[in-house]
N, C-alpha and C positions, 0 to 999 in steps of 0.2 A: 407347215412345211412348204417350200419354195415362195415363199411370201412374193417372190421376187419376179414370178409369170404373171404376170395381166391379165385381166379375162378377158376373153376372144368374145364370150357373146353379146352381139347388140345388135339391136332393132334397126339402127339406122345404117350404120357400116361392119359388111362381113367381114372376116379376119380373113386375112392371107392367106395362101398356102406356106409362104414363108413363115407370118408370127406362128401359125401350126407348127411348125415344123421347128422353129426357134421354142416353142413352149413345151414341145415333147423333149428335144433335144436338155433344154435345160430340166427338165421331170427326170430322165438317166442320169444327169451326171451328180443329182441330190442322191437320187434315191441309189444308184452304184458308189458314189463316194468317189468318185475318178472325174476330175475333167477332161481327161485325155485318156483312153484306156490303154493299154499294151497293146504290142499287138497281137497276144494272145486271147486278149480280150477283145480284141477291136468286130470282129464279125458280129459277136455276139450284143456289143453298144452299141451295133448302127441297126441292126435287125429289130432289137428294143423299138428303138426310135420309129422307125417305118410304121412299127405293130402301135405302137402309141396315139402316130398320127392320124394313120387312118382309123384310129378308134376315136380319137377326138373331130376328126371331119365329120363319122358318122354322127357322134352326138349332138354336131351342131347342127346338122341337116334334120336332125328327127327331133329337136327341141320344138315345140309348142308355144307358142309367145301368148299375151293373151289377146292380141288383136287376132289373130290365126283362130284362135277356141270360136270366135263366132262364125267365122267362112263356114 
């Protein structure tokens, strides 16, 4: 599923707040099935998204690398 996000984690270069927000954005419109939602829908695909991002910011903040395991 979404073959097509990149992985934001790496050692040497943090991801954007953009590709975050480009990587959730593209996770709703797989997993809704909509690229564009109505605008009946539309509240509810951006709030997705927000709730997405800031759960993938968090998990890139609280990932453990292994150079990190020895500090």
């Amino acid at each position: 599923m979404c073959r097509s996000i990149k992985q934001l984690r790496s050692s040497e270069v943090p991801a954007t707040p953009e590709e975050i927000e480009a990587a959730a954005r593209q996770f709703v419109r797989k997993v809704s099935g909509y690229r564009q939602p109505s605008r009946r829908n539309e509240a509810a695909f951006e709030q997705a998204i927000l709730d997405i991002t800031a759960a993938t910011e968090k998990l890139l903040n609280d990932l453990v690398t292994p150079a990190q395991k020895s500090v």
